[in-house]
Each structure stands twice: as structure tokens, then as C-alpha cells.
N, CA, C and O of each residue as an XYZ file, in Angstrom:
412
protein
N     -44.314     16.361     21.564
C     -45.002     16.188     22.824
C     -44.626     14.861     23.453
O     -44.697     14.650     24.663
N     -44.213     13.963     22.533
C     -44.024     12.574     23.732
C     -42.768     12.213     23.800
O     -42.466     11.067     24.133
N     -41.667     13.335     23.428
C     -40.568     13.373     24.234
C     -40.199     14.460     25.289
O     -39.229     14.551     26.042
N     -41.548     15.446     25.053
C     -40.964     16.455     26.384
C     -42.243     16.974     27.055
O     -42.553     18.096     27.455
N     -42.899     15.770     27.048
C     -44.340     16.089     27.599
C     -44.897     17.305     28.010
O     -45.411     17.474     29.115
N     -44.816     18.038     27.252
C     -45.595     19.589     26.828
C     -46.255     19.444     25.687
O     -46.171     18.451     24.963
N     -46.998     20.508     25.461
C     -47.460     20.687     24.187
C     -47.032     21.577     23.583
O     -47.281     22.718     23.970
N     -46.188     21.343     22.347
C     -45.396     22.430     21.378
C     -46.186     23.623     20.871
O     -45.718     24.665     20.412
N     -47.357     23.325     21.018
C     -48.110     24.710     20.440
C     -48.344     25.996     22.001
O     -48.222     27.220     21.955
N     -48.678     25.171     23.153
C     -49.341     25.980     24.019
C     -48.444     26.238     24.964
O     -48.260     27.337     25.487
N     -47.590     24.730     25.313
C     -46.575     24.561     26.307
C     -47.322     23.729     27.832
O     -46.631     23.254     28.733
N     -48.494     23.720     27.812
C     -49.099     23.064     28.644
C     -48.748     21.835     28.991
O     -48.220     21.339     27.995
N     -48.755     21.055     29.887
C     -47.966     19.768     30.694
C     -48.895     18.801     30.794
O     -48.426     17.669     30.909
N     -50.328     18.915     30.785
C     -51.166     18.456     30.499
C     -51.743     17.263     29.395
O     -52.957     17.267     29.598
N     -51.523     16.493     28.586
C     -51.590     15.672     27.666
C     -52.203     14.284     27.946
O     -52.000     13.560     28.921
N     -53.260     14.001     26.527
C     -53.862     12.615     26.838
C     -52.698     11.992     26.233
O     -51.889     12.728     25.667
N     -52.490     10.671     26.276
C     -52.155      9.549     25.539
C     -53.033      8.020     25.058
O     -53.417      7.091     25.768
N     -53.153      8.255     23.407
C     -53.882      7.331     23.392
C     -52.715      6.642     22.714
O     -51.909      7.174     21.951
N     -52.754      5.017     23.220
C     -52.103      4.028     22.156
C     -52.633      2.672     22.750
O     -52.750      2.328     23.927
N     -52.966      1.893     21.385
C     -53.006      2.456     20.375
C     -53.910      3.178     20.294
O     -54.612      3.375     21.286
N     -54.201      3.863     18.952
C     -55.839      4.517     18.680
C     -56.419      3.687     18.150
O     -55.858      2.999     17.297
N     -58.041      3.449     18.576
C     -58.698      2.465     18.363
C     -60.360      3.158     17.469
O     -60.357      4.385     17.570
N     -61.089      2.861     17.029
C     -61.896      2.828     16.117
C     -63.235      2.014     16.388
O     -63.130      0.791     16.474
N     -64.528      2.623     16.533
C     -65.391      1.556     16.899
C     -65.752      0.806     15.467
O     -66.030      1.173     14.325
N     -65.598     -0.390     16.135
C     -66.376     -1.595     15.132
C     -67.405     -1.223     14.395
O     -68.383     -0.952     15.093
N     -67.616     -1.070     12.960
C     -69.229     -0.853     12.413
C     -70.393     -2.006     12.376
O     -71.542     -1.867     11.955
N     -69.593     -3.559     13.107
C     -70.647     -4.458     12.803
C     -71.653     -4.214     14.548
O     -71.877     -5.257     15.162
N     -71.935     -3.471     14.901
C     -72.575     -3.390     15.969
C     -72.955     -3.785     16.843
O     -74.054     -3.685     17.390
N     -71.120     -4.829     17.333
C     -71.245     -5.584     18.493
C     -70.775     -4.621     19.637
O     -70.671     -5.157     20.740
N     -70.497     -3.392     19.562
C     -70.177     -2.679     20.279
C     -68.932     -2.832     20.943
O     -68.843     -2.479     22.119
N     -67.624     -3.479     20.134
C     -66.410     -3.335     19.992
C     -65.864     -2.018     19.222
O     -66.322     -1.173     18.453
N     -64.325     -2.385     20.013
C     -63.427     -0.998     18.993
C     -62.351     -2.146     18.122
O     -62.251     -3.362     18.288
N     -61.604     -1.226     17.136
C     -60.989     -2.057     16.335
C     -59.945     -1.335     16.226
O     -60.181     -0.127     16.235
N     -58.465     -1.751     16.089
C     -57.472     -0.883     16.081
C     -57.640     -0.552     14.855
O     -57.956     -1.241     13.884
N     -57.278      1.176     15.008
C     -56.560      2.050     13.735
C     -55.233      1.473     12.853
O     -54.172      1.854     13.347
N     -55.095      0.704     11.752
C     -53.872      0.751     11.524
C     -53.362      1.549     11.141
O     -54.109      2.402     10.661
N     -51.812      1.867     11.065
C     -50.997      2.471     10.538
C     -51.312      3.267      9.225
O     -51.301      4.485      9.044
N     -51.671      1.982      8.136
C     -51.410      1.878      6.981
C     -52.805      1.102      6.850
O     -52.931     -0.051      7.260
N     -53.900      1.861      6.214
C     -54.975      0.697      5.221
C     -55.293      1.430      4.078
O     -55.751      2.571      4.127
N     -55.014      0.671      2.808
C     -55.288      1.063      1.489
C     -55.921      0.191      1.150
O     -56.050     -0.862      1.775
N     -56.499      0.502     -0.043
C     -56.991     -0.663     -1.069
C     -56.078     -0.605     -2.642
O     -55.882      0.248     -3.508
N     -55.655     -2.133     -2.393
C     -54.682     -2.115     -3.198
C     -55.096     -1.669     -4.962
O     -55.812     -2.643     -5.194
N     -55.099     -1.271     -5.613
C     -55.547     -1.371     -7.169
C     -55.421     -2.227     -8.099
O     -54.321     -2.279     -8.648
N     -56.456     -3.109     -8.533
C     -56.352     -4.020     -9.039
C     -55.971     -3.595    -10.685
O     -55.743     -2.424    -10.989
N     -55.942     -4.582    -11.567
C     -55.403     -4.389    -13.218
C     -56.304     -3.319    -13.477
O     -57.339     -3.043    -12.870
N     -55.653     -2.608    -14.700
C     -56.897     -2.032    -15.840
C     -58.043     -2.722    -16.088
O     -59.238     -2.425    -16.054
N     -57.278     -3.944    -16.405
C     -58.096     -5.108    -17.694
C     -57.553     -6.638    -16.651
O     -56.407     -7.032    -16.437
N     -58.506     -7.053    -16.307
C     -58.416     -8.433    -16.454
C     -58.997     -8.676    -14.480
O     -59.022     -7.598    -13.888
N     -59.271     -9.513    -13.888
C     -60.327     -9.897    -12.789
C     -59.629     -9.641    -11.573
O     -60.064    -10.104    -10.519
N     -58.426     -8.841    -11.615
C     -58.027     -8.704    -10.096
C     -59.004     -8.099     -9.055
O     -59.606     -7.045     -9.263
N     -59.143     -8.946     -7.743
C     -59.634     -8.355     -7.039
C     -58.899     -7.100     -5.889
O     -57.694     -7.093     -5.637
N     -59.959     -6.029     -5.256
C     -59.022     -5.209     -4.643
C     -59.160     -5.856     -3.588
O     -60.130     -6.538     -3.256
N     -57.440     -5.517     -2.583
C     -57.163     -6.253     -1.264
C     -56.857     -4.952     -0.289
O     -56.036     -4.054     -0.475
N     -57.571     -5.095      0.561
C     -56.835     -4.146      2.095
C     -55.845     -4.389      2.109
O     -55.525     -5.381      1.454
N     -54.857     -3.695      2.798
C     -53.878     -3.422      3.250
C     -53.694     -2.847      4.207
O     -54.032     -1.666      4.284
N     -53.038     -3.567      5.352
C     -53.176     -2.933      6.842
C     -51.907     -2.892      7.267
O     -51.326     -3.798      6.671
N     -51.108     -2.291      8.026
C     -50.016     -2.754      8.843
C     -50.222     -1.494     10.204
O     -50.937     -0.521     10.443
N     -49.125     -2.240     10.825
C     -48.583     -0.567     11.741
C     -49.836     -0.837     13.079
O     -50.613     -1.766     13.300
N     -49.538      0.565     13.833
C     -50.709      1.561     14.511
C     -50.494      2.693     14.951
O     -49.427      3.108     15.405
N     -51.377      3.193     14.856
C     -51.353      4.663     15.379
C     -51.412      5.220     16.827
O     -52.434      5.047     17.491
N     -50.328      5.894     17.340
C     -50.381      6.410     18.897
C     -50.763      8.051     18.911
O     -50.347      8.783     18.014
N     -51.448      8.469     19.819
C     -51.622      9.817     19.474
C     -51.163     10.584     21.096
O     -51.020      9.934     22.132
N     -50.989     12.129     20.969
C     -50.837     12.883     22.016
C     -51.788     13.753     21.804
O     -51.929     14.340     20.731
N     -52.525     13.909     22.821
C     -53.628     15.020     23.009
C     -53.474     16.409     24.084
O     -53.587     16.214     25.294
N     -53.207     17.820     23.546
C     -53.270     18.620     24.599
C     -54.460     18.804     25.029
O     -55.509     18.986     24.412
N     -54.096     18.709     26.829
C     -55.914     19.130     27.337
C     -56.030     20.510     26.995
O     -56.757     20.537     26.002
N     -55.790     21.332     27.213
C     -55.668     22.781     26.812
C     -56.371     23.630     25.795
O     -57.310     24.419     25.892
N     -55.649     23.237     24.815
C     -55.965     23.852     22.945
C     -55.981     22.279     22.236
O     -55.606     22.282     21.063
N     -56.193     21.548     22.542
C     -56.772     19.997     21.931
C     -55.649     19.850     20.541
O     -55.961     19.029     19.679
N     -54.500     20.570     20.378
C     -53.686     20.222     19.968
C     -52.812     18.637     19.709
O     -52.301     18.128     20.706
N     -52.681     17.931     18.371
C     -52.589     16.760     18.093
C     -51.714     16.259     18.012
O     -51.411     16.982     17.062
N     -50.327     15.203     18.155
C     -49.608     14.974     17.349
C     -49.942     13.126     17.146
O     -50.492     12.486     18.042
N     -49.514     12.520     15.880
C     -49.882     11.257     15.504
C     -48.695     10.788     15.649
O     -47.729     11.551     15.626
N     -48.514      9.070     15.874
C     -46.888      9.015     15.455
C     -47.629      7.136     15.131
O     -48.392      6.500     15.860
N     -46.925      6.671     13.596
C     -47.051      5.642     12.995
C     -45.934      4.712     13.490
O     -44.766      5.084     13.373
N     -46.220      3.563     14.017
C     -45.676      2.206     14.213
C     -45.817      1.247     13.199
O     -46.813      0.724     12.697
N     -44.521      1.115     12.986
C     -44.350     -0.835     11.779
C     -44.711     -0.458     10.782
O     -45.425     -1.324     10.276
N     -44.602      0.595     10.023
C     -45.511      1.044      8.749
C     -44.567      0.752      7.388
O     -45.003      0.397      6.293
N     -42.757      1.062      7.842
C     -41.937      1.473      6.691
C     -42.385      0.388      5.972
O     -43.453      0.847      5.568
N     -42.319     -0.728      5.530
C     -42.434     -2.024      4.704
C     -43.491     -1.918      3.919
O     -43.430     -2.223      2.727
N     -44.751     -1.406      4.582
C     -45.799     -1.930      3.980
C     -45.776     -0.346      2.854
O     -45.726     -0.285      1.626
N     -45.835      0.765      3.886
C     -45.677      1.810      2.923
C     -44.563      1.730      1.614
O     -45.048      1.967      0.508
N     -43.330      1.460      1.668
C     -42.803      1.277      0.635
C     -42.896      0.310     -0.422
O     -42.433      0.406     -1.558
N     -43.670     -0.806      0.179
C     -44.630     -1.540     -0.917
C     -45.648     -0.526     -1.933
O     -45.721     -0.370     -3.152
N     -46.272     -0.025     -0.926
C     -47.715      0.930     -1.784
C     -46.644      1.925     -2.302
O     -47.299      2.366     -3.247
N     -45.712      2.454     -2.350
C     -45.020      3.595     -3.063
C     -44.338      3.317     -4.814
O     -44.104      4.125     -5.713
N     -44.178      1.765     -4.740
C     -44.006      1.300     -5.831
C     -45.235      1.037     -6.581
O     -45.070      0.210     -7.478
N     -46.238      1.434     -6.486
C     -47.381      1.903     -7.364
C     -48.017      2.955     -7.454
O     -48.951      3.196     -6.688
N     -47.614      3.824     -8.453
C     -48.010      4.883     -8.728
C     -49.474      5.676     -8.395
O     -49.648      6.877     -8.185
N     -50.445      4.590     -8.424
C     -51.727      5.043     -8.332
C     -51.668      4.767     -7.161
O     -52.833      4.411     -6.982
N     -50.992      4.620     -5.845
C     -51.685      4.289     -4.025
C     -51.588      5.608     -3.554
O     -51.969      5.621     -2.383
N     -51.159      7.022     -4.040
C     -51.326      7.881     -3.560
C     -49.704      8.348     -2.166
O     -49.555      9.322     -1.427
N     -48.815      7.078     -2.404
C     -47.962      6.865     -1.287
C     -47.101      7.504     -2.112
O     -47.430      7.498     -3.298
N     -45.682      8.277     -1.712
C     -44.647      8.666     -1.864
C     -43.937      8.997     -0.895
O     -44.338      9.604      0.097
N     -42.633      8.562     -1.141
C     -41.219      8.787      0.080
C     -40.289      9.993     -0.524
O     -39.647      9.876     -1.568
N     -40.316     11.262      0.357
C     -39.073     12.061      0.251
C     -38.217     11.789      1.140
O     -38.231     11.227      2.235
N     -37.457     12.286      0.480
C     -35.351     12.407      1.542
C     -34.754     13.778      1.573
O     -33.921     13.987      0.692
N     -34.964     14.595      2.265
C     -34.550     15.613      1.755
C     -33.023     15.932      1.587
O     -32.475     16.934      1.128
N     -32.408     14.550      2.200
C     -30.803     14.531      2.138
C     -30.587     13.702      1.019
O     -29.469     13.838      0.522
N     -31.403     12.803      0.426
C     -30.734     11.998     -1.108
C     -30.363     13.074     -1.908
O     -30.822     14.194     -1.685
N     -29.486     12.833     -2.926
C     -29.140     13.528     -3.882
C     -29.963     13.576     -5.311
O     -30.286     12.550     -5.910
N     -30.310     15.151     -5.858
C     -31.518     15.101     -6.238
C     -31.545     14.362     -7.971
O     -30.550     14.415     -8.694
N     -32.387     13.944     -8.249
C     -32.172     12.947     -9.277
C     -32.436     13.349    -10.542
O     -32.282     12.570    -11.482
């Protein structure tokens, strides 16, 4: 959708654009807060006092059909931080290639 401003499901010409996507604040100053890209909580040791850390990068842009409310997301600035969290098994992150050669 936000290279041929239609909507791939309906075809409609119609479309919101949000960017970034934003998030209201929960401390109830009645701000919004950007969506990042990327927020995890990092996993601290098995054994021993690590604390857990957020992890933020990126943001999120979205396309909205007016139509059939059809979605598409698209992530900014993310590769770095995601391939950080992919080198730990427990962040839930993984990178395919479907062109690498299979291992």
C-alpha cells in the first residue's frame, strides 16, 4: 500500500497514514509516546543480580484502508538492535534468508 497507494486486499485508493505510530502515555499526563520499532526486555542471568533492561529502537509507520480497515506495518532503524536480541536465544527474535544456503 505505500508504494501504490491502494489497498492490496480491496484495491481501494483510500488510505490513512500514520507515522509515526504513537501510543498514549500511561502516566496520565495525557500525552502519546512513540511506538518503537523494537521493545524487549532484555533477560537477565539464570544465577547472579542482573537487572532486566528495555530495549527500544526503530518506529513504526502504518497504512490504513478506509474501506475493509485493512493493515500494513512497516519497521524503521530496527536491523541492529534486532540482530542484537537474535543472538540470544531466549528474546524470542530470529532472522531467516530464504536465499542463504541452508546450513
Amino acid at each position: 500500500m505505500r508504494t501504490s497507494r491502494r489497498c492490496v486486499k480491496c484495491q481501494c485508493p483510500r488510505l490513512w497514514h500514520i507515522d509515526p505510530v504513537m501510543i498514549p502515555d500511561n502516566d496520565g499526563s495525557n500525552l502519546v509516546a512513540l511506538l518503537p520499532g523494537v521493545a524487549r526486555l532484555a533477560s537477565g542471568a539464570a544465577t547472579g543480580g542482573e537487572l532486566r533492561q528495555r530495549i527500544e529502537a526503530g518506529r513504526f509507520e502504518a497504512w490504513v484502508c478506509t474501506a475493509c480497515g485493512y493493515t500494513e506495518w512497516y519497521a524503521h532503524e530496527v536491523n541492529e538492535t534486532l540482530a542484537r536480541l537474535a543472538r540470544n536465544p531466549r528474546s524470542g527474535v530470529r532472522h531467516h534468508d530464504a536465499d542463504a544456503p541452508p546450513a
